[in-house]
N, C-alpha and C positions, 0 to 999 in steps of 0.2 A: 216365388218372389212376385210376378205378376199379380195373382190373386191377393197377396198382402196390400200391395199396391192400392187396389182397390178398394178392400177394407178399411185401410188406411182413410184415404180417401172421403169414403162415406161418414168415418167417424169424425173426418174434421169438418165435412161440411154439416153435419148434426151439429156441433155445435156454432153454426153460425147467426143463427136467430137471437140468441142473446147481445151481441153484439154488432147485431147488423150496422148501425150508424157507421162503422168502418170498413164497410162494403161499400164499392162502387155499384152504382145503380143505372149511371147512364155511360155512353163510350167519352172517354177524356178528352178533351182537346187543349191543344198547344198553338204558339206561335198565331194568336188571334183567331184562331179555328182552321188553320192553313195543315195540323197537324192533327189527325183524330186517332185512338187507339178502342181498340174491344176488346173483348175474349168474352171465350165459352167454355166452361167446365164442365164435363157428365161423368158421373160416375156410377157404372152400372154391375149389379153382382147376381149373377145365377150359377145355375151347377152347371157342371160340362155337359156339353154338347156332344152327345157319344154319335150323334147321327151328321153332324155338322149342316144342320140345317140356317141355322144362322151362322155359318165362318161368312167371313168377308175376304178379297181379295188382297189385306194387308196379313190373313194369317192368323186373326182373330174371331174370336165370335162375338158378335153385336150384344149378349147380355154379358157378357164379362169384358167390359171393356172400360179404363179411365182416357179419356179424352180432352185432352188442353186444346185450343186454336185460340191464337193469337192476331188479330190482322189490325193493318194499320193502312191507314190514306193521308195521302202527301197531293194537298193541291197547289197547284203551280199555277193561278191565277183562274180566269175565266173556264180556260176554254179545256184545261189540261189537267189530271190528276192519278196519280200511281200510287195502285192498290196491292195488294198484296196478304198473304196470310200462312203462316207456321201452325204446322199439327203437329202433336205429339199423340203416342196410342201406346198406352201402358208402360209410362215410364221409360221409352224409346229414344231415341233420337231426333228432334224436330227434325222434319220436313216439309222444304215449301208444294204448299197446296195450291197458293193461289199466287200469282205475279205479273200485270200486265197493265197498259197505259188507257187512260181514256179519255178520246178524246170528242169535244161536244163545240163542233162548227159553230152553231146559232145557240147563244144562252136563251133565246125564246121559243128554242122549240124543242121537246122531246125528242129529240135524236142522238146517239151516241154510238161512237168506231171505238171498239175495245180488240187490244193487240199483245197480245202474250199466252199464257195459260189463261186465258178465258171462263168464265163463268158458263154452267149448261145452257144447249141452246134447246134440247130435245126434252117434253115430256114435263109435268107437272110436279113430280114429289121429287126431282132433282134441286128444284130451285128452291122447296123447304128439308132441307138432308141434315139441319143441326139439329141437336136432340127437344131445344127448347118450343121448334114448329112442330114435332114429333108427339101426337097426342098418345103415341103408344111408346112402346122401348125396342122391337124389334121394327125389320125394315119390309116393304111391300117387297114379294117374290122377285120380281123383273129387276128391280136395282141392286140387289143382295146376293140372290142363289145363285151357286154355282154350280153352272153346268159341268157337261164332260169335255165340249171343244176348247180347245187349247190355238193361240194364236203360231206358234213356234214347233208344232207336233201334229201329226194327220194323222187315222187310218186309215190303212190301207187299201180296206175294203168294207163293207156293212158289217159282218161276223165280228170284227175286230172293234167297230163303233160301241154293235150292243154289248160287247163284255163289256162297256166303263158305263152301263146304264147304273144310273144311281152313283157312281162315285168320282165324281165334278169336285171334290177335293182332293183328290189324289190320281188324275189320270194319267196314263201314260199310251202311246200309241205309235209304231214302227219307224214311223217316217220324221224325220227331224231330231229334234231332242228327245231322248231316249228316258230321261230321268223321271219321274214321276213330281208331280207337279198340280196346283190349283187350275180351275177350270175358268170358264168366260163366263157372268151373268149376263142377262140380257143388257140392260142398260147400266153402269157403274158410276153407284152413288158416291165412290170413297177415291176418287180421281177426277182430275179437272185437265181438259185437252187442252191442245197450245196451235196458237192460230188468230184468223182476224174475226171479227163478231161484228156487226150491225145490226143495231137497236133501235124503233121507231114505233111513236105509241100516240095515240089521242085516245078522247074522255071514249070511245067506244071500241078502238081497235087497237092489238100489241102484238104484235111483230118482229121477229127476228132473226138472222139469218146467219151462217157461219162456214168458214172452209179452216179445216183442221187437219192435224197430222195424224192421228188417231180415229176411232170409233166410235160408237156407242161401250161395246162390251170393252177396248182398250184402249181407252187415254194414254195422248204419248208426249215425251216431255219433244223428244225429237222420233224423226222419221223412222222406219224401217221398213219400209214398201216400195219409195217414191212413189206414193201414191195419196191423194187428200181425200177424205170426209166431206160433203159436203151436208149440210143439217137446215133446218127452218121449224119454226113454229110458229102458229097465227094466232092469238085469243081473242074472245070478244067478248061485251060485260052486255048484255041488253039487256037488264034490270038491275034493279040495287039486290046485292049481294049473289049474282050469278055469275059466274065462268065458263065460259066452252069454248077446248082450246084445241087443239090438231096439230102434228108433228111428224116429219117424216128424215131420212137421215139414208145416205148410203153413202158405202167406202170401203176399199179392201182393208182387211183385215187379219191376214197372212202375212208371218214376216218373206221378207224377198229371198231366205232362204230355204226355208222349207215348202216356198212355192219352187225353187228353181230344182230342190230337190227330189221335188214329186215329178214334175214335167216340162222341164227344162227352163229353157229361157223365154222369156218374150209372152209370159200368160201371166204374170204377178199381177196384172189389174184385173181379172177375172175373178178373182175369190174374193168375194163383197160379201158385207153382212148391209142388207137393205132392213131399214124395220120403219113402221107406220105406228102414229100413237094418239088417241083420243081422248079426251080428260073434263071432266066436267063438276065441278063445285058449287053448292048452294049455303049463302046462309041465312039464317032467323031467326033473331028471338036469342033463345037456348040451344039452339042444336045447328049443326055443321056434319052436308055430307059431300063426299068425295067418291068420284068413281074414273078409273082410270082404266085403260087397258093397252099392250103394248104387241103389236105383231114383227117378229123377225125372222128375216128368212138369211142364213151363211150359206154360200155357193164353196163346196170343196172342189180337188181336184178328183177326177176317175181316173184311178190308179189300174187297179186291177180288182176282177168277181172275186165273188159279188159287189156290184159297182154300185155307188150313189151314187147316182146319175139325176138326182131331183134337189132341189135347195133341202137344206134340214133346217123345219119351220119349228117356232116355237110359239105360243099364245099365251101371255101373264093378263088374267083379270083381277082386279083389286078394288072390292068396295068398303070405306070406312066412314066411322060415322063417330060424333064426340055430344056429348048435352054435357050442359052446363046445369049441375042439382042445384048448388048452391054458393054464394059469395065463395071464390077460391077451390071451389071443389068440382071435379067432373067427370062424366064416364067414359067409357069409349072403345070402339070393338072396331075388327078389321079381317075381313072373307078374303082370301087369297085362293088363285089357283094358276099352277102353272103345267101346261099341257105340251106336248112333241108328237111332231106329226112322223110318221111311218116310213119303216127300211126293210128292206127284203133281204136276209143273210141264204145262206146258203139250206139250214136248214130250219130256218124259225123269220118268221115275220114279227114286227112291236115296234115303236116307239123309240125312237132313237136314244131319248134320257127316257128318264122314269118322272111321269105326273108327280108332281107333289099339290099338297093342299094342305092352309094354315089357316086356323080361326086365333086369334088373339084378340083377348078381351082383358079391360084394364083399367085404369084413372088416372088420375091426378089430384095435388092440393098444393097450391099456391103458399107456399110459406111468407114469403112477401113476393114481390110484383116480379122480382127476377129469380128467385130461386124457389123451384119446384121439385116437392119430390112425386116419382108415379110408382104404380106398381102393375103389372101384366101377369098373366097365363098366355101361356101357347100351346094347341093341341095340332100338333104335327103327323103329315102320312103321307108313306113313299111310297110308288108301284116298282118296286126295285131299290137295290142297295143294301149296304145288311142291318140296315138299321131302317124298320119300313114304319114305326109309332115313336112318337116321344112328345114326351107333357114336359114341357120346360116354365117353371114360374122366376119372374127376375124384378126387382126392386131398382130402383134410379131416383139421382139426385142431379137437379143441371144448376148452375147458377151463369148467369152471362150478365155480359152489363158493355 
């Protein structure tokens, strides 16, 4: 049914070119421009993912997915405006993505207090996460892959960590919830935290800062810690078309029950996911590169030996790159790697998850100015998991306006 979905999908935006004149092209407004509406369409089709190297944290995989979002902005004069935005994912149920007030003291100056679900405040390819910024079709490691730690479940001990090396889509682990279940990626492109945000930017420097009920790896609509998120990031442009940007984020990230469950009461703010992130963009001409990388360290509890007694660290590097061949047309490839730092079991030492590393390479053509279709290869490889190769190729169609 889902894969229909998308077929579907694909064959009705194929035929949109002939008629495009009845295509919205830019976001609508109402009410003297007091009322703006958008959306983003993608419709993306590859074969199953036997290794789940692209699932995402809603359950799906990023090449087989159709995606609606819908957002809309209601401003209420100068200083005040509520934003907001519904996704749908393969013909689902909408869900709000995005919901919160913004509010902007001085109309002459670049500063703005945003208070709800919030937009990311950590890290560079969060803040382009819709498919149409997306020079490829799948997602850099750090926002997408799922690891084996789970927010709601602990092991017990290292032994019990490394048997879920490699399967970060279906972990399960002693302590807490029992059931098997998706895993934590590093940073989560397919959820938006809730909380207050401070925005502040001039022609050389952009800044922002945020206290959240969630984390990086788990946006939360409401609490389950007592405990906040605190995040920032600083960019700075010192040429025409350069970016270099730094971000850093800490917060527990254990619910308050399967902290009190591991060691009683009175430690649930101890189990933090701390992560650091650097990002840097160039462009010129024809070609556009990107290079980002993200360090997180999650502090568990020690339960019982073999104890993890040291943070379990993890290291996403991502560099991509896009040229532009010709009018509407363009290339574009992306080196991933995602590494874990080391646990001592009882009788084997490794790597808490299993490295993975992804090259995708791929393009695009502009059918008109807002509907693009792309196409990608992925050459995928696990150190662990039972699915350790996979060549995944996926086709995409986005149209927004």
């Amino acid at each position: 049914m889902k894969r229909a979905a998308v077929v579907c999908a694909l064959a009705l935006c194929g035929g949109l070119p002939a008629r495009a004149q009845t295509l919205p092209s830019e976001p609508i407004a109402f009410a003297d421009g007091r009322v703006i509406l958008g959306g983003d369409v993608s419709a993306s089709l590859g074969p199953e993912d036997t290794g789940f190297f692209n699932y995402t944290d809603y359950e799906h995989s990023a090449l087989r997915l159709l995606r609606i979002d819908l957002s809309a902005s209601l401003k209420a004069g100068d200083h005040l405006a509520v934003l907001g935005e519904l996704r749908s994912e393969n013909a689902g149920s909408p869900r709000p993505y995005a919901l919160y007030l913004r509010i902007r003291p001085w109309t002459t100056r670049q500063l703005d207090i945003q208070v709800g679900r919030v937009p990311p405040t950590f890290g560079a390819f969060a803040r382009r996460i819709y498919a149409a910024d997306n020079p490829l079709i799948g997602y850099p490691l750090a926002y997408q892959y799922l690891t084996s730690l789970r927010p709601d479940s602990l092991p017990a001990n290292a032994d019990e960590l490394l048997r879920m090396r490699g399967r970060g889509w279906r972990s399960n682990f002693s302590i807490g919830n029992p059931r098997p279940d998706r895993g934590l990626p590093l940073a989560s492109a397919f959820s938006w935290d809730t909380g207050v945000q401070v925005h502040a930017a001039t022609d050389l420097v952009d800044a922002t800062a945020a206290v959240t009920a969630g984390t990086l790896s788990h946006p939360l609509v409401t609490d389950d810690n007592s405990g906040k998120q605190i995040a920032g990031r600083v960019a700075v442009h010192p040429g025409a078309g350069l970016i270099i940007g730094a971000s850093a984020a800490r917060g527990p990230f254990l619910t308050e029950t399967v902290s009190r469950r591991a060691v009683g009461d009175g430690h649930n703010g101890d189990f933090t996911q701390t992560a650091w992130g650097g990002d840097i963009e160039y462009s010129r001409d024809y070609y556009l590169v990107r290079f980002e990388t993200i360090l997180s360290d999650w502090t568990v509890p020690v339960v019982r030996a073999p104890v993890i007694d040291v943070p379990l660290r993890a290291l996403a590097t991502s560099v991509e790159g896009r040229y532009k061949i010709a009018p509407g047309l363009y290339a574009a490839a992306r080196l991933d790697h995602l590494g874990f730092s080391e646990v001592t079991g009882a009788v084997t030492r490794g790597t808490w998850d299993a490295p993975v590393t992804r090259l995708e390479v791929g393009g695009g053509y502009s059918i008109q100015r807002n509907l693009i279709f792309k196409f990608s290869y992925q050459h995928n490889t696990r150190d662990g998991g039972r699915v350790r190769m996979l060549n995944l190729a996926a086709a995409q169609l986005v149209f927004w306006f």
